[in-house]
C-alpha positions, -999 to 999 in steps of 0.1 A, spaced: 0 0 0 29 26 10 53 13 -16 39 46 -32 63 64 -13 96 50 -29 85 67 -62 107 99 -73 76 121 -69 73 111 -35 115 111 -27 111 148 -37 85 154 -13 103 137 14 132 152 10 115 188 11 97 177 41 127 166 58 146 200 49 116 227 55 110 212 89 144 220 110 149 241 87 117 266 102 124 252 136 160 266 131 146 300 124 121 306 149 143 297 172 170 320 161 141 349 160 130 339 196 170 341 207 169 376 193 135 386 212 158 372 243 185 393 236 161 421 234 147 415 263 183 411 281 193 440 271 161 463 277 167 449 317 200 457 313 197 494 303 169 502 331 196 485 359 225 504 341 202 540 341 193 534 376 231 528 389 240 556 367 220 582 378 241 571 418 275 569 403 300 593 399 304 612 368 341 605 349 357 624 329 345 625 288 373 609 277 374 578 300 332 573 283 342 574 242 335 561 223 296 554 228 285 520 231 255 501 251 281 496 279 289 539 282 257 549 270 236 568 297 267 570 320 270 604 338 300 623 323 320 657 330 339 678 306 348 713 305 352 743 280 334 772 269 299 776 253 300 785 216 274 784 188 236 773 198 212 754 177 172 745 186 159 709 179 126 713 172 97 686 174 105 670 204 83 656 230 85 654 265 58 644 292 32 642 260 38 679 254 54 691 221 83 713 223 121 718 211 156 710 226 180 737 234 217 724 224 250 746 231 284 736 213 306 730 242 342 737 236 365 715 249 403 714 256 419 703 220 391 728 202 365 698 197 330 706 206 307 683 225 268 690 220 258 699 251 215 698 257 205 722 284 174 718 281 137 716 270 109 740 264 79 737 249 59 750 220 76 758 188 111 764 185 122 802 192 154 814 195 143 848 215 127 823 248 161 805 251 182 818 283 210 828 269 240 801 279 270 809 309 298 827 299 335 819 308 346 786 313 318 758 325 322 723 336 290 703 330 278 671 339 255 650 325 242 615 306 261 603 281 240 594 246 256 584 213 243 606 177 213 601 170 200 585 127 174 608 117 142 585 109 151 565 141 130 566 172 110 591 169 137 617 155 130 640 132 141 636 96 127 664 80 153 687 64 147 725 54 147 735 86 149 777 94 188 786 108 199 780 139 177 744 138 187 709 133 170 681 131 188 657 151 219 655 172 246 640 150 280 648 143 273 639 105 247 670 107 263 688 129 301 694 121 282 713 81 268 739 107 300 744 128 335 755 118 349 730 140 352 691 152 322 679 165 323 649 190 303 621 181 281 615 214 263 639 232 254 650 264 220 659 282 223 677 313 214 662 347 201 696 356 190 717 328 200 756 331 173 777 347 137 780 332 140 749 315 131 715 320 161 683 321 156 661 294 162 625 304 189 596 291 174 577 260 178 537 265 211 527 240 198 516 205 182 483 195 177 478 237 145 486 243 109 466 236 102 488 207 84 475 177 116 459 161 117 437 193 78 424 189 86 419 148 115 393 160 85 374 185 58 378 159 83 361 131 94 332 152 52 320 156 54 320 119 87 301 114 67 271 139 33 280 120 51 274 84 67 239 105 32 227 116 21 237 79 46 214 64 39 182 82 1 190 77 1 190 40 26 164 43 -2 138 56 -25 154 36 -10 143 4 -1 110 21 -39 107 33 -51 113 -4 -28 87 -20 -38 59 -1 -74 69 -5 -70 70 -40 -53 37 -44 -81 18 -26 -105 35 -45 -86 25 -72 -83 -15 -57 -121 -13 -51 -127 -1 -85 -142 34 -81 -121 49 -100 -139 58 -132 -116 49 -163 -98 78 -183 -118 89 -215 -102 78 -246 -81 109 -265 -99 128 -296 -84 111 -325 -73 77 -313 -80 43 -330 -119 37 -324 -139 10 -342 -154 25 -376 -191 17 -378 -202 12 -414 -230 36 -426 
């Protein structure tokens, strides 16, 4: 009855069966380790935001360059305030409103964006307190440039002067005639009359939408697995129920092809 199964047809199936099968199982579990490592590293930068926030800060240099180890890490450098840009479009405690970034100048003449603050409404230059003269030391959260088009950050360009879309050195160091670092720091107090703006998580370690994609896709690696074996029996289910049809004789004969040698009848 099963001898069916030795046929090439059926060797082809088999061997697709026996390939698909680990094959998905490989990848949804692959897709389920990366949802783990997600989810790793999301606890990981909520432990690491709350010990940094109680540790020291050390000095910039000892923090670069930005990774998921430094990121969120209170820092200190010091230097002398130089140009200011606005970051408009950003949100903070589900009210719209703009960033207020000062070039920090630092020993060697490389500047290290500097976030003082937030205020809200629409970006404008003449609300911003003007920044401290002389030399500052500031201290603050370390957070690495941002992509525009990530996370919420703005990608829009044509922007009025004196705005920027995002924090990055790639933007920033076209509106600067100097070397810009590539982090950034937001202050752990902002200057007066504006509000702190609070460390971002590192990239790709938070339980964004990316992370739920890489759950979602491994139920459909198992779903395509299940699939396999059930159209697997299904073809093996119809084979045998078409051979014993065929044993019991219920299978009606094939028609005889237009053309073929029939009996001539005599008129």
């Amino acid at each position: 009855m099963y001898r069916f199964l030795l046929t090439p047809r059926w060797w082809g199936i088999n061997v697709f069966v026996l390939l698909a099968i680990p094959f998905c199982v490989f990848m949804g579990s692959w897709q389920l380790s990366r949802f783990e490592d997600r989810m790793q590293d999301h606890r990981s930068a909520e432990t690491q935001a709350a010990s940094s926030a109680r540790e020291a800060a050390r000095p910039l240099s000892e923090m670069l360059p930005v990774d998921k180890s430094t990121s969120g890490r209170q820092v200190t450098a010091t230097g002398h305030y130089g140009k200011q840009l606005l970051i408009p479009d950003r949100e903070l405690d589900g009210r719209e409103g703009y960033y207020v970034l000062t070039l920090l100048r630092v020993d060697g003449g490389e500047a290290l964006p500097v976030v003082r603050g937030w205020l809200p409404g629409s970006a404008d230059a003449a609300k911003v307190p003007a920044a401290p003269g002389g030399e500052v030391s500031v201290t603050g959260a370390l957070q690495a440039s941002e992509t525009p088009g990530d996370n919420g950050v703005s990608a829009r360009g044509g922007l009025p002067a004196g705005q920027t879309a995002a924090i990055s050195a790639a933007s920033l160091v076209n509106l600067v005639p100097y070397d810009v670092y590539d982090a950034w720091v937001t202050l752990a107090r902002a200057d007066s009359g504006m509000t702190a703006v609070p460390a971002a998580a590192p990239a790709d370690s938070g339980l964004d939408l990316k992370a739920f994609q890489n759950l979602g896709y491994t139920g459909e690696w198992f779903v395509f697995a299940g699939f396999v074996v059930f159209m697997w029996f299904r073809l093996l289910r119809r084979e045998v129920e078409f051979l014993r049809d065929a044993e019991l004789g219920l299978v009606p004969e094939p028609e005889p092809e237009p053309g073929g040698d029939q009996e001539r009848v005599a008129v």
